[in-house]
DRENDO-1510 file (C-alpha; in Angstrom, 1 decimal, always signed):
<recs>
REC; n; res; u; v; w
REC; 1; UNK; -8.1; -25.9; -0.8 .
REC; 2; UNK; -6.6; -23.4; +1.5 .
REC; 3; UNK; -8.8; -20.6; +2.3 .
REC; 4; UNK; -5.7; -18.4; +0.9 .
REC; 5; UNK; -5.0; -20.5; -2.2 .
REC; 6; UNK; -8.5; -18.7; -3.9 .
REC; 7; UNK; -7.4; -15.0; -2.3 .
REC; 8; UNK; -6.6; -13.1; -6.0 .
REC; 9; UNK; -3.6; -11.4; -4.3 .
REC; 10; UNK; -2.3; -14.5; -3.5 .
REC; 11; UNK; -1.3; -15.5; -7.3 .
REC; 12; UNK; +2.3; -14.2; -8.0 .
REC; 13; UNK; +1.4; -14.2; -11.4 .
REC; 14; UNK; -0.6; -11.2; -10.4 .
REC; 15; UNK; +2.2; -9.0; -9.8 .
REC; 16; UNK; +4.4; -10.3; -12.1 .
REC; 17; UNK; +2.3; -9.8; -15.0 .
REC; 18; UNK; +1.2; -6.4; -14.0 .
REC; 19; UNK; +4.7; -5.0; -12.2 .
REC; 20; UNK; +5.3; -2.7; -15.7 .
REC; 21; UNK; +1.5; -1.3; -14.9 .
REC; 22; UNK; +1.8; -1.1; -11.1 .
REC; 23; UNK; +5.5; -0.1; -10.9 .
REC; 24; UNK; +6.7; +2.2; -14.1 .
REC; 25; UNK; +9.6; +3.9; -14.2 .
REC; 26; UNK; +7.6; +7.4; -12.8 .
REC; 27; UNK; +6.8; +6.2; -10.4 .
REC; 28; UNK; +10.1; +5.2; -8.9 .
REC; 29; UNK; +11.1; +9.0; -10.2 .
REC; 30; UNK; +8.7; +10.3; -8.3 .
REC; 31; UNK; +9.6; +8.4; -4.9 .
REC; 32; UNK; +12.3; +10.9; -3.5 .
REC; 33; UNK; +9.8; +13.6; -3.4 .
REC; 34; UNK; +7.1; +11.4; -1.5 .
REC; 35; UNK; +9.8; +10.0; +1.0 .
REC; 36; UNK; +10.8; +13.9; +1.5 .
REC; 37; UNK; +7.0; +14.7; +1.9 .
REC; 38; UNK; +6.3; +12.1; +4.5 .
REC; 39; UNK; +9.0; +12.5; +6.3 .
REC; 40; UNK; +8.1; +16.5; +6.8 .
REC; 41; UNK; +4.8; +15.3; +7.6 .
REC; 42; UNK; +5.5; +13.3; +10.3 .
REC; 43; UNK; +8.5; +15.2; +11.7 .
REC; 44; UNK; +10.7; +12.1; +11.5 .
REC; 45; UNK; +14.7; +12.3; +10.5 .
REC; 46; UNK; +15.4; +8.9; +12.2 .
REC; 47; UNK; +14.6; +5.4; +13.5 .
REC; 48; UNK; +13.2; +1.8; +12.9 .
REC; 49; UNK; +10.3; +1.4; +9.7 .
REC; 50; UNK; +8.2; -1.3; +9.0 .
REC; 51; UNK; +7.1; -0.9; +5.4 .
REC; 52; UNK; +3.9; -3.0; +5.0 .
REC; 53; UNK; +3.4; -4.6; +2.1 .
REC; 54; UNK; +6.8; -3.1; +0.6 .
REC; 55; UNK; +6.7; -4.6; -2.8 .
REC; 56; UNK; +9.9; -4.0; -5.0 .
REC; 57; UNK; +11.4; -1.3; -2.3 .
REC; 58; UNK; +10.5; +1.8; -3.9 .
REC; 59; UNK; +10.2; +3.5; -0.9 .
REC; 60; UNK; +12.1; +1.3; +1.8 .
REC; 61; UNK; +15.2; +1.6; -0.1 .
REC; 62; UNK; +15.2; +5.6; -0.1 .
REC; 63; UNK; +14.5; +5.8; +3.5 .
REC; 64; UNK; +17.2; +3.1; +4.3 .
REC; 65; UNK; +19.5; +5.4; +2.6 .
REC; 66; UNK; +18.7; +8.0; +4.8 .
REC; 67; UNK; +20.0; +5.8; +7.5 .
REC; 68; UNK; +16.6; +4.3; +8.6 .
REC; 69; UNK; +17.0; +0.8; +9.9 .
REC; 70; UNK; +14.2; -0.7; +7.2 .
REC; 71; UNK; +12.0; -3.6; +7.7 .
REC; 72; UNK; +9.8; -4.5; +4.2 .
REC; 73; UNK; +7.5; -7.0; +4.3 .
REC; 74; UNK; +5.0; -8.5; +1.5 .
REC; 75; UNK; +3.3; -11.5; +0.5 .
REC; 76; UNK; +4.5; -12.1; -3.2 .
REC; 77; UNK; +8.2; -13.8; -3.5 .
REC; 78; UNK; +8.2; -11.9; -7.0 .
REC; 79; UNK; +8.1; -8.1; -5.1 .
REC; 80; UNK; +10.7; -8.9; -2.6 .
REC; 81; UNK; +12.9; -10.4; -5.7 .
REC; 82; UNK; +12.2; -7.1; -6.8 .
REC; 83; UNK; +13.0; -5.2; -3.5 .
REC; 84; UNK; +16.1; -7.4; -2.8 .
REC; 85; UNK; +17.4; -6.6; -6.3 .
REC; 86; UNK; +16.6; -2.8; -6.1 .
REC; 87; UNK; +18.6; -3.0; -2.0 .
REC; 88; UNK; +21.6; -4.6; -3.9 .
REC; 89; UNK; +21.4; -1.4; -6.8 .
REC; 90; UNK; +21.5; +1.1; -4.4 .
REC; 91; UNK; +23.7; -0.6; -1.9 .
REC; 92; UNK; +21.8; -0.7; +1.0 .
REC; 93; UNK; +20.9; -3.1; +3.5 .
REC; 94; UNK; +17.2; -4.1; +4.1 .
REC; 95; UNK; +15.5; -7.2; +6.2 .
REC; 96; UNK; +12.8; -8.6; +4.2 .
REC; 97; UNK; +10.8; -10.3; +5.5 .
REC; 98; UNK; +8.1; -13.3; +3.5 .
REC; 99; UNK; +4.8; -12.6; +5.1 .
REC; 100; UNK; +1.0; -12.2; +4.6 .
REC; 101; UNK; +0.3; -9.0; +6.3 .
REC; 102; UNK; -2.1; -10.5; +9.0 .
REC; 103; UNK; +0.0; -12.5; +10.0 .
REC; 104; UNK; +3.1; -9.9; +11.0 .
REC; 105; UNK; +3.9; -8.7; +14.4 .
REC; 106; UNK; +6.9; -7.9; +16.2 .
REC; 107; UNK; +5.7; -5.7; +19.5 .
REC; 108; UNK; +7.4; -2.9; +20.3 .
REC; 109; UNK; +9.7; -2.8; +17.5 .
REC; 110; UNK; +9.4; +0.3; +15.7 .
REC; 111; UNK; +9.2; +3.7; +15.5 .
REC; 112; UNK; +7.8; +4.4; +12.2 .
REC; 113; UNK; +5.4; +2.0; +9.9 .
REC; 114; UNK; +4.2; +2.8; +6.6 .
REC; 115; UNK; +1.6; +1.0; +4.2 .
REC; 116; UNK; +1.4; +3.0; +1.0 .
REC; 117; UNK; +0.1; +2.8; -2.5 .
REC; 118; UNK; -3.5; +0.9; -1.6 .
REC; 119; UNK; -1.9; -1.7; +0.0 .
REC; 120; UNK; -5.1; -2.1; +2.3 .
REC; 121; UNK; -8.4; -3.7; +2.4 .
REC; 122; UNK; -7.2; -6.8; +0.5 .
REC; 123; UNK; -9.6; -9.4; +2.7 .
REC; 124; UNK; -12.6; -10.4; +2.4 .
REC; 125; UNK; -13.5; -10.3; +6.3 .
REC; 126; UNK; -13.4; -6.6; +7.1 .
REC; 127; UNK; -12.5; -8.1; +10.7 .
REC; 128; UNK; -8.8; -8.8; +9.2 .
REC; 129; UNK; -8.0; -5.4; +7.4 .
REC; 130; UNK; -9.1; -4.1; +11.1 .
REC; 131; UNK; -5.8; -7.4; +12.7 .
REC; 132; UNK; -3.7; -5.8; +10.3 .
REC; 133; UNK; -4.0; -2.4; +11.8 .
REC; 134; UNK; -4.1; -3.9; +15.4 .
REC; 135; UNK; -0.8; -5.3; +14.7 .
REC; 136; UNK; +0.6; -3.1; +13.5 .
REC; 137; UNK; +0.1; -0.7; +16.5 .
REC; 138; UNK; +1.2; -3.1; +18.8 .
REC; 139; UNK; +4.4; -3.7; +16.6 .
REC; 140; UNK; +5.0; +0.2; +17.1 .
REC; 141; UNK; +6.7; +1.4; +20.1 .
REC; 142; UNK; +5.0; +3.9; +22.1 .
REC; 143; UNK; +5.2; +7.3; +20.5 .
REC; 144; UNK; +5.1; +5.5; +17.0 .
REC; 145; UNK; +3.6; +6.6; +14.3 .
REC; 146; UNK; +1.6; +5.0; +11.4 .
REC; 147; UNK; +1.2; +6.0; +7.7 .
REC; 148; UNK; -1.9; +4.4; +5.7 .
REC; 149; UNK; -2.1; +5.7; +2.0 .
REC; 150; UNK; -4.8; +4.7; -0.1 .
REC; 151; UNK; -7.4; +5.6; -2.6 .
REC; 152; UNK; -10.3; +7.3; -0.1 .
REC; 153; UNK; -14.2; +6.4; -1.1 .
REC; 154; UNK; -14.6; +10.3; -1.4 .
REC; 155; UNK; -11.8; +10.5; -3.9 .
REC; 156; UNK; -12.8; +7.2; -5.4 .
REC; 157; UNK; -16.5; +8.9; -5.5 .
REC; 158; UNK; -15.5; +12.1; -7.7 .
REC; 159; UNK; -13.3; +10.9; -10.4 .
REC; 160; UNK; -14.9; +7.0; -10.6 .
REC; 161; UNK; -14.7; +5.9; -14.3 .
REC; 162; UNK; -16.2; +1.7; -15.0 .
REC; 163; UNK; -13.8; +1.6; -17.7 .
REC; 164; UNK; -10.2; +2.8; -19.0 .
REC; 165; UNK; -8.2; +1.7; -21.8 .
REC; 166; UNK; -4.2; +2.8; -21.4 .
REC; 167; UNK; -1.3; +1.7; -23.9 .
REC; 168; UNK; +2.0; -0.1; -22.7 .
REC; 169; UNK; +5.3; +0.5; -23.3 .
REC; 170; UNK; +6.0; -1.8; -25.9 .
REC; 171; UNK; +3.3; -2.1; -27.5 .
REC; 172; UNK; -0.5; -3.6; -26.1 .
REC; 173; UNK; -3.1; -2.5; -24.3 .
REC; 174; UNK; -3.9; -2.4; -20.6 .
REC; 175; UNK; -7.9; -2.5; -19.7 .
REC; 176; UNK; -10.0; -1.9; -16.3 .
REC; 177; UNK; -13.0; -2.4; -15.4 .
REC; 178; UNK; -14.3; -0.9; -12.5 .
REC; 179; UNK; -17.7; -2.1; -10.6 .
REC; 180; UNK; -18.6; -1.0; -6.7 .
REC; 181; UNK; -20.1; -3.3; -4.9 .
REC; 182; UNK; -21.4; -4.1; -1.4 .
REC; 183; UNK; -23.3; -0.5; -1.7 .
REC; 184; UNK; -19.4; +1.4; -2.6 .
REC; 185; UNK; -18.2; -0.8; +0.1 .
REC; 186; UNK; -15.8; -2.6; -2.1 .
REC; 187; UNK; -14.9; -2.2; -5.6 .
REC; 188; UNK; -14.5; -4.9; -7.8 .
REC; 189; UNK; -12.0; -5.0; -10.3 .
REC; 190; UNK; -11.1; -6.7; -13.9 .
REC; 191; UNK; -7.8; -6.1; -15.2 .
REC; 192; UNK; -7.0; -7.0; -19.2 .
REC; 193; UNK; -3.6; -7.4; -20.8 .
REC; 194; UNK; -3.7; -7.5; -24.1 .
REC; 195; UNK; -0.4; -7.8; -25.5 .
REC; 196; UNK; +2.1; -9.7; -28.0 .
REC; 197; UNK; -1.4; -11.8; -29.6 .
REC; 198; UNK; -2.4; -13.0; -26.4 .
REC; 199; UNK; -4.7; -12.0; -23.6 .
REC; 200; UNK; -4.9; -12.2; -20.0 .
REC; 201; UNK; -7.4; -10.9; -17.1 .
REC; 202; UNK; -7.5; -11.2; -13.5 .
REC; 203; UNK; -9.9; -10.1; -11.0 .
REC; 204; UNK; -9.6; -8.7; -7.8 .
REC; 205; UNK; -11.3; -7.0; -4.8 .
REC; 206; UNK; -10.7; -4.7; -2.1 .
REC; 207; UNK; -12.6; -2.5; +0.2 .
REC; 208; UNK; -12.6; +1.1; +0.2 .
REC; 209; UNK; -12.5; +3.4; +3.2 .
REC; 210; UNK; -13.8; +7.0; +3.9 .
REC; 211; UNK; -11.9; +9.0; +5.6 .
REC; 212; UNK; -14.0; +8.5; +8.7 .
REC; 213; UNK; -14.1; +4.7; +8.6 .
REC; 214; UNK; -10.4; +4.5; +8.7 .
REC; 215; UNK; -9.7; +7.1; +11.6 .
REC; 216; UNK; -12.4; +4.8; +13.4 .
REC; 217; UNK; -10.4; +2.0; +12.9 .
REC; 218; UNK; -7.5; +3.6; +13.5 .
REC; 219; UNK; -8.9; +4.2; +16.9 .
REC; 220; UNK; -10.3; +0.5; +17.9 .
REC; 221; UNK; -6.7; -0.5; +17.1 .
REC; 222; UNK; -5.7; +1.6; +20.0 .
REC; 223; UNK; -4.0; +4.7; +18.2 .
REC; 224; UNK; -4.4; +7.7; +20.0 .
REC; 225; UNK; -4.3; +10.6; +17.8 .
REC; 226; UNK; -5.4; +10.0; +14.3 .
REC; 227; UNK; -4.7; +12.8; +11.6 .
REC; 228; UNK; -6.4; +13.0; +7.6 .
REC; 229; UNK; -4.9; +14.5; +5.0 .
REC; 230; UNK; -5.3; +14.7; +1.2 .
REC; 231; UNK; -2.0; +13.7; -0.3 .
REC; 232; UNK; +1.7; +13.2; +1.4 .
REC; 233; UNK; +2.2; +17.6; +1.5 .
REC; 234; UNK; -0.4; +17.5; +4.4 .
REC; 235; UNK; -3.0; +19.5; +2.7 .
REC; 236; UNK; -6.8; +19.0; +3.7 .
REC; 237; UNK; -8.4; +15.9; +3.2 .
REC; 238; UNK; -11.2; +17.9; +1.0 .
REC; 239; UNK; -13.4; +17.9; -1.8 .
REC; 240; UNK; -9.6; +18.2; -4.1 .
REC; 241; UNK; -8.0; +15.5; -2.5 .
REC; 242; UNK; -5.9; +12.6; -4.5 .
REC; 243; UNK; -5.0; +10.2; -1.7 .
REC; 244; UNK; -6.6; +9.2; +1.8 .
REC; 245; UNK; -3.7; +9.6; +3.7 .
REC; 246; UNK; -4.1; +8.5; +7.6 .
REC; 247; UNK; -1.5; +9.6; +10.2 .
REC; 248; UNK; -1.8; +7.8; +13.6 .
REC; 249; UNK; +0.2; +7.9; +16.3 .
REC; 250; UNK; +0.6; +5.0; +19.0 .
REC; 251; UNK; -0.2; +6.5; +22.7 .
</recs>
């Protein structure tokens, strides 16, 4: 079996089952605002964007209808169903592009590039989350700049819960439970669905970065000025923080 083929990210059913989880209809309200807020914190009002793992264009879209030339790219054909149908919606025009994310690299081909949402840290080898960030710098044109959002181990630290229990529209129940591992390295994860009489779970995986681990990585990928802050607005990266949000720029 293909090393991939047993890589829990790799199983549309994944994000098809938990799209109404991942992607509800707040959060796609709440997208204008956070395109407004990056864009402000970058200083940015034009160019090329490669959004990283894109999934169904909630952010991509907006910033295409800014008149950014948008580039979204993700692994699961079921997200960029998604994203092509959401492009049609709001009649614009994005490339999208089928693609695991170690795998992508166009040099010098962009001005801005974005991974949002905890879309990082997927892979087992720590060696390819630090490829992903190496290509994406050298897809960046000099003077680039980079946007990694995630969930930080410091945030992650303060507000860790093993368990929550959250109802679904519709009826059902939608279960996680939560485990670090590798000594808060990773955190290992085991999602229930418990709808319409029947039951399904799926387990994944991913690492979780400090602040300081990712601005080191940052840097071995050959940005030059690496920025943390705690949410899109720019405030501190500090003991209220929500998100890990990493600004790096490409030398």
């Amino acid at each position: 079996m293909d090393k991939n083929d047993a890589e829990w990210f790799s199983d549309d059913a994944f994000w098809e089952t938990t799209y109404p989880m991942m992607f509800p209809e707040k959060r796609f309200a709440d997208s204008p605002r956070e395109v407004g807020e990056i864009l402000a914190l970058i200083g940015r009002t034009e160019g090329s964007v490669l959004d990283l793992a894109c999934g169904p264009a909630r952010i991509a879209a907006l910033l295409a209808q800014r008149g950014f030339a948008v580039t979204g790219v993700d692994r699961s054909p079921f997200l960029l169903t998604r994203a092509k149908e959401r492009a049609t919606e709001m009649g614009v025009t994005l490339e999208l592009v089928h693609s695991d994310m170690r795998d992508f690299l166009r040099p010098d081909s962009f001005d801005i590039a974005l991974n949002l949402f905890t879309a990082f840290g997927y892979f087992r080898d720590d060696d390819e989350n630090q490829r992903v960030l190496n290509n994406v710098c050298a897809s960046l044109r000099a003077g680039g700049v980079f946007v990694l959002d995630a969930i930080g181990k410091e945030v992650l630290a303060r507000i860790f819960n093993p368990t929550a229990c959250n109802d679904l529209p519709g009826g059902g129940l939608f279960i996680q439970r939560r485990r670090p591992v590798d000594s808060w390295n990773r955190m290992s994860n085991e999602w229930i669905i418990v709808q319409d009489g029947a039951q399904r779970s799926f387990h994944l995986e991913h690492w979780i970065y400090s602040g300081r681990e990712l601005s080191q990585m940052m840097a071995r990928a050959g940005f030059a000025d690496v920025s943390v802050y705690g949410d899109y607005a720019g405030t501190p990266y500090g003991p209220e923080a929500k998100r890990l949000v990493v600004v790096a720029t490409k030398a």
